[in-house]
N, C-alpha and C positions, 0 to 999 in steps of 0.2 A: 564170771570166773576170773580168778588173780593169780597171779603166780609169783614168785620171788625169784630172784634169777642174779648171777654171779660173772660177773665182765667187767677185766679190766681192774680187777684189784677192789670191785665196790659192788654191792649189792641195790639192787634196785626191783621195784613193786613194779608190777605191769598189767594191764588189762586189755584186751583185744581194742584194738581203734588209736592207742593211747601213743603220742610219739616220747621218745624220752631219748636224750644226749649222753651217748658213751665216749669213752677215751677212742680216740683214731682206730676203725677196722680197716683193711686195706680190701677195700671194696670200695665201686662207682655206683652211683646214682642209680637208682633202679634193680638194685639186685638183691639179691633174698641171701636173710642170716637164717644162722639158727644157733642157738643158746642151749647147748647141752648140759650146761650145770645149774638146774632148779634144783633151787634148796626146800622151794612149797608150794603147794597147791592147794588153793580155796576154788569148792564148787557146791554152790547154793546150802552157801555155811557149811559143808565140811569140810573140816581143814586135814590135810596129806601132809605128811614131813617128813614119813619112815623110809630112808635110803634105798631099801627094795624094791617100794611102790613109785619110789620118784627116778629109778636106774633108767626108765623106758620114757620117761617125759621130756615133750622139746617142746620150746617155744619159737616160733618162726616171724620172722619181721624184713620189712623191707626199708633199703637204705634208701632215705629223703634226699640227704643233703651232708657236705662234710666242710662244717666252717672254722672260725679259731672261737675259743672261749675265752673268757675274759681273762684280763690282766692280771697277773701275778707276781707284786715286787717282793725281791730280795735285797734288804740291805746288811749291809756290813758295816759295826761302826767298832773303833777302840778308843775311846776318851782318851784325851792326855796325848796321842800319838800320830793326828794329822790324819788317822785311816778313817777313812769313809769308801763302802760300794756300794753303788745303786744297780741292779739288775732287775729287767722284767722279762717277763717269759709269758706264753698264750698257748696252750694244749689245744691242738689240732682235736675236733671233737666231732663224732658221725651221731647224723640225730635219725632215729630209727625208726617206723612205726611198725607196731607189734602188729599184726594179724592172725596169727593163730596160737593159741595155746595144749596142747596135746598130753593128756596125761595117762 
């Protein structure tokens, strides 16, 4: 069983067991999400998509761990005028593991 699932501005594929790194949920270690906006459902190749049948579907996961993600530089340059910025930035990121899918 898969699901497609919507958090955080990105969509991401999940399967029972499977961990996967969202943007910061503001939950600790050890406590249980759940992802009310699946966009699909695959179950022994049938595929679900229709907004009706997927109103009542949740995916539920439990948070691992909440680390920073990789480095992200920003620069700023204008030739000819001395300007240069260098900025890095790291997206606080919770890595989840799915365990149930409910359709």
């Amino acid at each position: 069983m898969e699901a497609v699932i919507a958090t955080g501005g990105k969509q991401y594929r999940v399967t029972p067991g499977q961990v996967i790194k969202v943007e910061r949920l503001a939950k600790s270690a050890g406590a249980s999400v759940e992802f009310k906006h699946v966009l699909l459902v695959t179950k022994d190749g049938q595929v679900t998509a229709e907004p009706q049948a997927l109103a009542s579907a949740r995916v539920t996961g439990e948070v691992v761990a909440e680390k920073k993600g990789a480095k992200v530089l920003v620069v700023k340059f204008k030739r000819r005028k001395n300007y240069r910025r260098k900025r890095g930035h790291r997206q606080i990121m919770t890595a989840v593991r799915i365990t149930k899918i409910e359709a």
